[in-house]
C-alpha positions in Angstrom: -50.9 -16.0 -16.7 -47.5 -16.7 -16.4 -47.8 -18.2 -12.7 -51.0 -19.9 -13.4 -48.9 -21.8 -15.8 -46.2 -22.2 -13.4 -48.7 -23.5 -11.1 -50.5 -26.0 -13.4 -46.8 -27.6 -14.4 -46.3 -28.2 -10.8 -49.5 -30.1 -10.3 -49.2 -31.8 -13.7 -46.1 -33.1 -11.7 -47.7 -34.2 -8.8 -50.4 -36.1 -10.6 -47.5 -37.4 -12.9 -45.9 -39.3 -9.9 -49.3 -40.0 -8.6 -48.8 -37.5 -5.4 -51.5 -35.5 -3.6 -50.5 -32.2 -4.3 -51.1 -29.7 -0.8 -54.2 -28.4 -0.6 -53.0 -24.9 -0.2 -51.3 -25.5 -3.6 -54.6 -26.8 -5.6 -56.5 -24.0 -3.9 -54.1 -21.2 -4.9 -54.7 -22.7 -8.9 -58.4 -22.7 -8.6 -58.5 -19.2 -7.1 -56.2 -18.2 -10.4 -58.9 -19.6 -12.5 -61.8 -18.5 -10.9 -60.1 -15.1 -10.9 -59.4 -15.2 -15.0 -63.4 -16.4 -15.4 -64.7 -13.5 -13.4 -62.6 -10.9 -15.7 -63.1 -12.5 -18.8 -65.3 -10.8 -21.5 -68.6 -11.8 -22.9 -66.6 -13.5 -25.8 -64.5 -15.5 -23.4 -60.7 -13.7 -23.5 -59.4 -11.7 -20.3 -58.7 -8.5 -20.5 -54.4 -7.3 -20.1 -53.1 -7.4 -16.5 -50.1 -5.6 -16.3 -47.4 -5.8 -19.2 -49.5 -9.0 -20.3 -51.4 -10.1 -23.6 -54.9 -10.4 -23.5 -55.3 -14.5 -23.9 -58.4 -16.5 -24.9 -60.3 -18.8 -22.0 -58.8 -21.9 -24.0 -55.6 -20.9 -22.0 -56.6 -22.3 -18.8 -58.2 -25.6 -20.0 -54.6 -27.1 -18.4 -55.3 -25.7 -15.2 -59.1 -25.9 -15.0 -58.9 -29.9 -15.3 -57.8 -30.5 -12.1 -61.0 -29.2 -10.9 -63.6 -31.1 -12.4 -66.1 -30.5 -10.0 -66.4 -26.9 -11.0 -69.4 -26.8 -13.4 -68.5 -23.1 -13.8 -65.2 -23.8 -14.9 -66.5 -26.4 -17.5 -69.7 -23.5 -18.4 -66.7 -21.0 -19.1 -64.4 -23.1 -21.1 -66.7 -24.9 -23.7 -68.6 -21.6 -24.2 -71.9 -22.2 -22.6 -72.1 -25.8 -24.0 -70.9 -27.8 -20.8 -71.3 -27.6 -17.3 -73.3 -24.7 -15.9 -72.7 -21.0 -15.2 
């Protein structure tokens, strides 16, 4: 979770000053969150990777904005009401 977020503040920067961020970069992010949204439990949170917490899907709304385009992303994070699985 920790590099997702690193991740997301980086392209939060690029879009800040208005800058395509590499593609390599954006793809990296959206591979992070497809990752947590496969893992994730029935009632949304991911299960503890390593010394982490488990966290709730909310945690990735940041990150899963920059890919609007991912109905599955939207399904995931709203709890079934937007997008589709």
């Amino acid at each position: 979770m920790t590099v997702a977020n690193h991740v997301t503040e980086l392209m939060e920067l690029y879009a800040r000053f208005r800058i395509a961020p590499p593609e390599r970069i954006a793809k990296t992010l959206e591979n992070m969150v497809e990752a947590m949204l496969r893992m994730s439990e029935p009632d949304g949170s991911v299960p503890p990777l390593g010394d982490s917490l488990r966290f709730q899907r909310g945690s990735f709304r940041r990150s899963a904005d920059f890919f609007p385009r991912r109905a599955d992303f939207r399904f995931w994070l709203s709890g079934g009401s937007e997008g589709t699985p």
